[in-house]
NUSE-157712 format. One record per residue (C-alpha): residue number from 1; z, x, y. Coordinates in pm, 1 decimal. Each point is the difference from the previous one (the first is absolute). Example, Ala and Ser with C-alpha at 12.3 -4.5 7.8 and 13.67 -1.06 7.14 Angstrom:
BEGIN
<k:1 Z:780.0 X:1230.0 Y:-450.0>
<k:2 Z:-66.0 X:137.0 Y:344.0>
% end
This chain:
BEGIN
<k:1 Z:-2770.1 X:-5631.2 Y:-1963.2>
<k:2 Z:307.5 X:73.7 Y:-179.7>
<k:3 Z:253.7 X:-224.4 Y:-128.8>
<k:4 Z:354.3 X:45.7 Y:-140.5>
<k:5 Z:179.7 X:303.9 Y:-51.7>
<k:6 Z:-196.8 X:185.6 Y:-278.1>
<k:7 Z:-322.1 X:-113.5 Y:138.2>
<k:8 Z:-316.0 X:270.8 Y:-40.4>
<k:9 Z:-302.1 X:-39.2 Y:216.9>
<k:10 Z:-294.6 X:-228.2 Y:-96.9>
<k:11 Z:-315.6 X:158.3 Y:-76.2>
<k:12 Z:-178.4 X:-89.4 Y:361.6>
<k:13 Z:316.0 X:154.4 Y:162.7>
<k:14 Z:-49.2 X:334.6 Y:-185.1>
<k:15 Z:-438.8 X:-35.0 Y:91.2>
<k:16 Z:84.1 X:-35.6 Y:333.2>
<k:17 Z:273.3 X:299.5 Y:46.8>
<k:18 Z:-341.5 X:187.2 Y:-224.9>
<k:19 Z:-166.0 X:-129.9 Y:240.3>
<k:20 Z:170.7 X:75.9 Y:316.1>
<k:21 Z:72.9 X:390.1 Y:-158.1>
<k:22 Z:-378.1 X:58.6 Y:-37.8>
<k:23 Z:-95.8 X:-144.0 Y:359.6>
<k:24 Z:275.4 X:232.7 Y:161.6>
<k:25 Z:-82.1 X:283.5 Y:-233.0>
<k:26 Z:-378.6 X:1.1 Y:137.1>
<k:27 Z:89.1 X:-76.9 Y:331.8>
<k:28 Z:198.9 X:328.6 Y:13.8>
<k:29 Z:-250.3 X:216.3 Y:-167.6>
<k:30 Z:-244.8 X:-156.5 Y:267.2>
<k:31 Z:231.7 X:103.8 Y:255.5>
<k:32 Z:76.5 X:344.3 Y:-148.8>
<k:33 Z:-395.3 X:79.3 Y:-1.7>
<k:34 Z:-76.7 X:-161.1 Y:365.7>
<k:35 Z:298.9 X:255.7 Y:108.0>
<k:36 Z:-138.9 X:315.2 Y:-180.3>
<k:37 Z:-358.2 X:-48.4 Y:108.5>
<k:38 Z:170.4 X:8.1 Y:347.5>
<k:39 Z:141.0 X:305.7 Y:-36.1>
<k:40 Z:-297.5 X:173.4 Y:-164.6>
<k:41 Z:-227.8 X:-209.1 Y:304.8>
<k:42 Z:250.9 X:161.8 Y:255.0>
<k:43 Z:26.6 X:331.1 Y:-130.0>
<k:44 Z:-391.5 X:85.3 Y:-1.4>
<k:45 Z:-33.7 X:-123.0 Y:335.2>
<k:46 Z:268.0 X:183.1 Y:135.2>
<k:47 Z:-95.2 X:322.2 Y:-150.7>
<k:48 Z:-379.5 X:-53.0 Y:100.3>
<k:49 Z:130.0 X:-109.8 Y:372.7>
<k:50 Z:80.1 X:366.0 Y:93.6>
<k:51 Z:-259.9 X:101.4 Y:286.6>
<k:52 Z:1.9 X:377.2 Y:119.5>
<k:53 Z:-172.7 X:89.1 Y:350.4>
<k:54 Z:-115.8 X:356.4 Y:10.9>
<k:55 Z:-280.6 X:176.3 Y:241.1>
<k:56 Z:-193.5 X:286.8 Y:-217.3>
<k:57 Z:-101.7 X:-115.3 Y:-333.8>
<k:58 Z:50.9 X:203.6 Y:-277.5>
<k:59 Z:254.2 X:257.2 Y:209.8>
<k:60 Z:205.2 X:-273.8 Y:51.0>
<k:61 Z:66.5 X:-99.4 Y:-310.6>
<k:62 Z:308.3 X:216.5 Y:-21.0>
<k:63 Z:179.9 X:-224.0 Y:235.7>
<k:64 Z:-23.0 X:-335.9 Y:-207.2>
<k:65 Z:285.4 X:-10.7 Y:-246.4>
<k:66 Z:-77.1 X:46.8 Y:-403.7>
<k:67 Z:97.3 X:-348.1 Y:-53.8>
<k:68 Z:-363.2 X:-167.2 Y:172.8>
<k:69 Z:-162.0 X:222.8 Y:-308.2>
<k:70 Z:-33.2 X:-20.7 Y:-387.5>
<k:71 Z:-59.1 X:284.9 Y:-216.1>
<k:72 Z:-239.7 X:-135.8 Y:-273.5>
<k:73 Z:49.6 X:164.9 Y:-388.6>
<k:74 Z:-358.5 X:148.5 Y:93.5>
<k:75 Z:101.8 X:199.3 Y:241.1>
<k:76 Z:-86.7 X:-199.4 Y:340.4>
<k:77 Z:143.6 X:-183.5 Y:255.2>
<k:78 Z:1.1 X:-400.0 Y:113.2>
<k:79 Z:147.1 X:-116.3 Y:299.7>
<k:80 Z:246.4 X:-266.5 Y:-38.1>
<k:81 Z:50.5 X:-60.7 Y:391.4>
<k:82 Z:-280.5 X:-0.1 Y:269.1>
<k:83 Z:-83.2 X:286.2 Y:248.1>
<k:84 Z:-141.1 X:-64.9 Y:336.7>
<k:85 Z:-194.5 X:292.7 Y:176.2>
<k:86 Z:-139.5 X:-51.5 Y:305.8>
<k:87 Z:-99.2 X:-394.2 Y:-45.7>
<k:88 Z:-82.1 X:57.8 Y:-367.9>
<k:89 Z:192.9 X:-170.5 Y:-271.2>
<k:90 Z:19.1 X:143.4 Y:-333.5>
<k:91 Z:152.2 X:-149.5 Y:-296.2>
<k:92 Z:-58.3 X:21.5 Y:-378.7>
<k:93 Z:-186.4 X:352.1 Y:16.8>
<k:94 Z:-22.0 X:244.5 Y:-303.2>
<k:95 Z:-5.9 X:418.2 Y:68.7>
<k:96 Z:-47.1 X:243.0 Y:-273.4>
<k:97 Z:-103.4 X:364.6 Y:-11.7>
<k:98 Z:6.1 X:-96.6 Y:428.8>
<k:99 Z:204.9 X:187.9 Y:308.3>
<k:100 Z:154.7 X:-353.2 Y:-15.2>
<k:101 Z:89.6 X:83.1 Y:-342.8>
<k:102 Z:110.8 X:397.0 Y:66.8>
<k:103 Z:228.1 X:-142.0 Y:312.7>
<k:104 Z:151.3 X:-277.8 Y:-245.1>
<k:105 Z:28.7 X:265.4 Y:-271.0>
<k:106 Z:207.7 X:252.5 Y:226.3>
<k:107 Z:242.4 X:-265.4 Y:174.2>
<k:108 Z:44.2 X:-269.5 Y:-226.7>
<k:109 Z:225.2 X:79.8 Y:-367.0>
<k:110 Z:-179.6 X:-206.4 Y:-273.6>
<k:111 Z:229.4 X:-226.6 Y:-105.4>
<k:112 Z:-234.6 X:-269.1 Y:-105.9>
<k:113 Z:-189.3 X:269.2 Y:-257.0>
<k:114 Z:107.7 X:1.2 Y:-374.8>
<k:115 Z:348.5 X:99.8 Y:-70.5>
<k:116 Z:-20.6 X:106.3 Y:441.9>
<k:117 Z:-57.4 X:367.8 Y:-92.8>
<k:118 Z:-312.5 X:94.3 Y:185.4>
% end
């Protein structure tokens, strides 16, 4: 490769350290993406894993915590977690203008509105 004291590089030992700088370059961005898309993977499962058991549907809504609900720039309500009552599962639902939506309304401040004034 190199020879003498003064010696530069040839030309295939500078396409090759290219070379090599490019490979490792992409491998890392790979990496970087396969790590984030694990962390965004992870975080939506473990904020839809959240299950809530309560016995009188919608009275007992007051008892699940404001995080297994989002309040939606319209005005309503999505739950983020899944409530079991009785042997019903519920996940996913939508209330507006509902006592669902009244009981959410009254216990729950509405952070997720715009600028999380009303």
């Amino acid at each position: 490769m190199f020879t003498g004291k003064n010696a530069m590089p040839s030309d295939k030992s500078r396409v090759d350290f290219e070379s090599s700088r490019t490979t490792l370059e992409a491998t890392m961005r790979t990496y970087i993406a396969a790590i984030a898309a694990l962390i965004f993977v992870g975080s939506i499962s473990a904020a839809s894993a959240a299950t809530y058991t309560i016995q009188n549907w919608p009275q007992d809504l007051n008892k699940v915590p404001c995080d297994a609900w989002h309040h939606n720039s319209d005005g309503s309500w999505t739950e983020v977690a899944t409530i079991i009552v009785g042997t019903n599962r519920t996940s996913g639902m939508t209330f507006k203008d509902t006592d669902e939506a009244k009981i959410l309304d009254a216990k729950c401040p509405h952070k997720n509105s715009l600028w999380g004034l009303w």
